[in-house]
C-alpha positions as CSV (number, residue, x, y, z in Angstrom):
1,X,-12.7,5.3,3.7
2,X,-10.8,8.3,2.5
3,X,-7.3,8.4,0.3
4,X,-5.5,11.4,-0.1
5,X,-3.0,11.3,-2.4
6,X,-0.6,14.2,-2.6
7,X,2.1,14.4,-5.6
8,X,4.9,17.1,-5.4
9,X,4.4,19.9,-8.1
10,X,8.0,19.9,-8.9
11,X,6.9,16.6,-11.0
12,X,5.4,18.7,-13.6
13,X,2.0,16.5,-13.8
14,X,-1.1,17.6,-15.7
15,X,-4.1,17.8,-14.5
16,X,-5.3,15.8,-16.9
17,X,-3.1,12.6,-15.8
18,X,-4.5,13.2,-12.1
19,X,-8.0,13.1,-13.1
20,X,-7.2,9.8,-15.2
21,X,-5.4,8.4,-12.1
22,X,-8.2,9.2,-9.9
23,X,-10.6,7.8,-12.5
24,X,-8.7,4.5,-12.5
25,X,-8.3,4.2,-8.6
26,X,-11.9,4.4,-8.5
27,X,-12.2,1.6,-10.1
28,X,-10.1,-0.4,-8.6
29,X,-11.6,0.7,-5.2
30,X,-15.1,0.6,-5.3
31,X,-15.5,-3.1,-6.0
32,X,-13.9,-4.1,-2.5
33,X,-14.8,-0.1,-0.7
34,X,-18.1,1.5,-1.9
35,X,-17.9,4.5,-0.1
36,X,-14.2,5.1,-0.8
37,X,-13.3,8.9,-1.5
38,X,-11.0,10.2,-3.5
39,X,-8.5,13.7,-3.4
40,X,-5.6,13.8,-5.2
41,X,-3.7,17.0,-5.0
42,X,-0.4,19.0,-6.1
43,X,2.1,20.1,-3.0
44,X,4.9,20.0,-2.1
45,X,5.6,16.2,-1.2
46,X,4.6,13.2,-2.2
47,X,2.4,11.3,0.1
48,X,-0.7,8.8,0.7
49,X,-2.7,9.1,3.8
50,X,-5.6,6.5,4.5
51,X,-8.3,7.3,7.0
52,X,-11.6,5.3,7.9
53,X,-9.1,2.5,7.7
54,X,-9.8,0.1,10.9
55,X,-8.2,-3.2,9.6
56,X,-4.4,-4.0,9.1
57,X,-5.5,-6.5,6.3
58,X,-7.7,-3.5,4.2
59,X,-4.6,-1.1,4.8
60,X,-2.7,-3.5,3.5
61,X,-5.3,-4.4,0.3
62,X,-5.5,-0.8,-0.4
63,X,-2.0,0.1,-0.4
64,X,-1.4,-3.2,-3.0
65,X,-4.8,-1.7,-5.2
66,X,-2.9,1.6,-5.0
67,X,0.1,0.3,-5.7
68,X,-1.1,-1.7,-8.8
69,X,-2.5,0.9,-10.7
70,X,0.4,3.3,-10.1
71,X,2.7,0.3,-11.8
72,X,0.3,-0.5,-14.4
73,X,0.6,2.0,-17.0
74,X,-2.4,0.8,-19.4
75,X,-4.6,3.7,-18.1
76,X,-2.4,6.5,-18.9
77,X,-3.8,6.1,-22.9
């Protein structure tokens, strides 16, 4: 499965934050999706697009995982 993650550069996020957020997601991920991969990028949206995907239900999962660790601040320290 593949996630790309793309967060509008008006936001003014480090890079540092995105490679934390990655770092998190990966962890969140690879329990339930070993061969998940990761891109998170600067442009000039914000978007999520999933691919290797083939269930409803895992779409679903992933977009709840995602979703989770966006909320859940703890892993921004």
């Amino acid at each position: 499965m593949r996630i790309e993650i793309m967060i509008d550069k008006e936001q003014k996020i480090s890079q540092a934050l995105l490679e934390a957020l990655e770092s998190e997601l990966y962890r969140n991920l690879r329990p339930f999706y070993p061969k998940t991969a990761i891109r998170i990028r600067k442009g000039s949206v914000n978007g999520i697009e999933l691919s290797g995907v083939r269930l409803a239900e895992d779409k679903e999962r992933v977009m709840e995982i995602l979703q989770q660790v966006w909320e859940d601040d703890t892993w921004l320290h």
